[in-house]
C-alpha positions as a Python dict, from the first residue, in 0.01 Angstrom:
ca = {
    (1, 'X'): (0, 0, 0),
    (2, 'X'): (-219, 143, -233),
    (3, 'X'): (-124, 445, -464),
    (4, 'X'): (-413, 683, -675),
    (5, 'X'): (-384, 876, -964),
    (6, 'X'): (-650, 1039, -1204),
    (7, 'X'): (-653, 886, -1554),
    (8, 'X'): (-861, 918, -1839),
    (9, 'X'): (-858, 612, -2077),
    (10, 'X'): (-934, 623, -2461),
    (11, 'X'): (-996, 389, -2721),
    (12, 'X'): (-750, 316, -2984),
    (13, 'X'): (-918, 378, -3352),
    (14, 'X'): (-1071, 71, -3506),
    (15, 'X'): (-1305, 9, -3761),
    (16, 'X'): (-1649, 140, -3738),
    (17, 'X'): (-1799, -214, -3831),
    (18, 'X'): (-1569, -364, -3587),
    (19, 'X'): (-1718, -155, -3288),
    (20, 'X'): (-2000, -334, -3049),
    (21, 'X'): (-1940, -75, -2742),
    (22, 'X'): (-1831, 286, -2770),
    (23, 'X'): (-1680, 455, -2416),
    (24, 'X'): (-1394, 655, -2556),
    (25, 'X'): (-1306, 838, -2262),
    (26, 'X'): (-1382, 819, -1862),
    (27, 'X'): (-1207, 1006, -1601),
    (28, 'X'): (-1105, 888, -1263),
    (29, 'X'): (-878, 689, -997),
    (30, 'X'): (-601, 447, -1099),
    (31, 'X'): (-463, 183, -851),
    (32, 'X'): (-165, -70, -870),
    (33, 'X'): (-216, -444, -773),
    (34, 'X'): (17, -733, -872),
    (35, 'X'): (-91, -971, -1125),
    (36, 'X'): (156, -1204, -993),
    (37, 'X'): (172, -1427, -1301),
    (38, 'X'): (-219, -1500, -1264),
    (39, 'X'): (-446, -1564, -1581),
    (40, 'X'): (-655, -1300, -1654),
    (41, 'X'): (-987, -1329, -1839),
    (42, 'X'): (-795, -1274, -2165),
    (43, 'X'): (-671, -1593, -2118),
    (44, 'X'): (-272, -1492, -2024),
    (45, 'X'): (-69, -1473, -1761),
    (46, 'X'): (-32, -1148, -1650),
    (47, 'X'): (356, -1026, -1500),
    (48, 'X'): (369, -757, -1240),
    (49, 'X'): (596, -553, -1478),
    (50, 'X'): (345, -583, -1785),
    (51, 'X'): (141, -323, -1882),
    (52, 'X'): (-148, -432, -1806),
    (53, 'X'): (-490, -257, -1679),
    (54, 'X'): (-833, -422, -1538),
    (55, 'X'): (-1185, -218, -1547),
    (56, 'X'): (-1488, -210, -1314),
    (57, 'X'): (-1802, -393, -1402),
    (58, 'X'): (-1919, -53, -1553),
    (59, 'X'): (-1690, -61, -1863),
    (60, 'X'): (-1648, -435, -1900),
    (61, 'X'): (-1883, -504, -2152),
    (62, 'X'): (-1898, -842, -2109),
    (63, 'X'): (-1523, -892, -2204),
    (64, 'X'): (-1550, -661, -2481),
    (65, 'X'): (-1226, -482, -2385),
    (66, 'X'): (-1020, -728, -2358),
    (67, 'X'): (-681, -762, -2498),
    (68, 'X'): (-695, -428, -2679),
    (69, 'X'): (-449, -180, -2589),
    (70, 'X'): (-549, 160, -2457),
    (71, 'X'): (-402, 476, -2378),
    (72, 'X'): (-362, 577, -1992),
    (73, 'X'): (-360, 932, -1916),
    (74, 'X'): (-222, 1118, -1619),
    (75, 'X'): (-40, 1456, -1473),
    (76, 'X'): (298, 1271, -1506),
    (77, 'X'): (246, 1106, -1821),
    (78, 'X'): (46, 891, -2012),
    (79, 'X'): (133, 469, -2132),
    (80, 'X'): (-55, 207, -2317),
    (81, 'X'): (-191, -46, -2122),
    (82, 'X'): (-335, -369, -2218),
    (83, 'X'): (-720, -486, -2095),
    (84, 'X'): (-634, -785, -1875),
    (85, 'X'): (-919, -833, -1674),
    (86, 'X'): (-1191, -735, -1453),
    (87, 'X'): (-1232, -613, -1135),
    (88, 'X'): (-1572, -623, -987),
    (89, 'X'): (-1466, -520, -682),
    (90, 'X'): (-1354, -157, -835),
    (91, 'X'): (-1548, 180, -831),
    (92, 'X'): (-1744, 266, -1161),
    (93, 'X'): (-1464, 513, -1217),
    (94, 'X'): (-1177, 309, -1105),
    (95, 'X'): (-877, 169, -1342),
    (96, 'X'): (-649, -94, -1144),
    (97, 'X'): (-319, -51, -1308),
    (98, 'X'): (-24, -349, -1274),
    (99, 'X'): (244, -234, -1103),
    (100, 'X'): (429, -185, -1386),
    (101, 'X'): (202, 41, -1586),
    (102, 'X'): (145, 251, -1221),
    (103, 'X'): (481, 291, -1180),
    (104, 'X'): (562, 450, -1555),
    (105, 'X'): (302, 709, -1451),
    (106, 'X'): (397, 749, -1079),
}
């Protein structure tokens, strides 16, 4: 089973000098999957209840992402999720979210 909602992720504040890519906000579908305990290409093993969130090849950045924390928006709510990993397989405008993190916002 596969659940959507519409999300708009945004970048937590760092410091200018710090900042190789900019994409503070996109809009579109979230999906669950289960990480299943699986390393991710941060380097961790990622637990179905963690909060935890992989993007498409389109905001990637060559790992640029990853590990940083960003904030998940939605009708019902919003959470922070963590960059995990990527999914190639996703839609340009497509967040997978870990069960966990879909569920806070379901």
């Amino acid at each position: 089973m596969v659940g959507a909602l519409a999300v708009g992720v945004q970048a937590s504040p760092v410091p200018e000098g710090n900042i190789t890519a900019r994409t503070t906000y996109f809009s579109g579908d979230a999906i669950f999957y289960y990480p299943g305990g699986n390393v991710g290409a941060c380097g961790a093993h990622m637990q179905n209840f963690d909060f935890i969130a992989t993007l498409s090849s389109a905001h990637y950045h060559d790992g640029a992402h990853l590990r940083n924390k960003y904030e998940i928006v939605a009708d019902t709510g919003n959470i922070d999720a963590t960059i995990g990993d990527l999914c190639p397989g996703s839609a340009t405008e497509q967040i997978d979210l870990s069960l966990g993190a879909f569920s806070a916002l379901a």
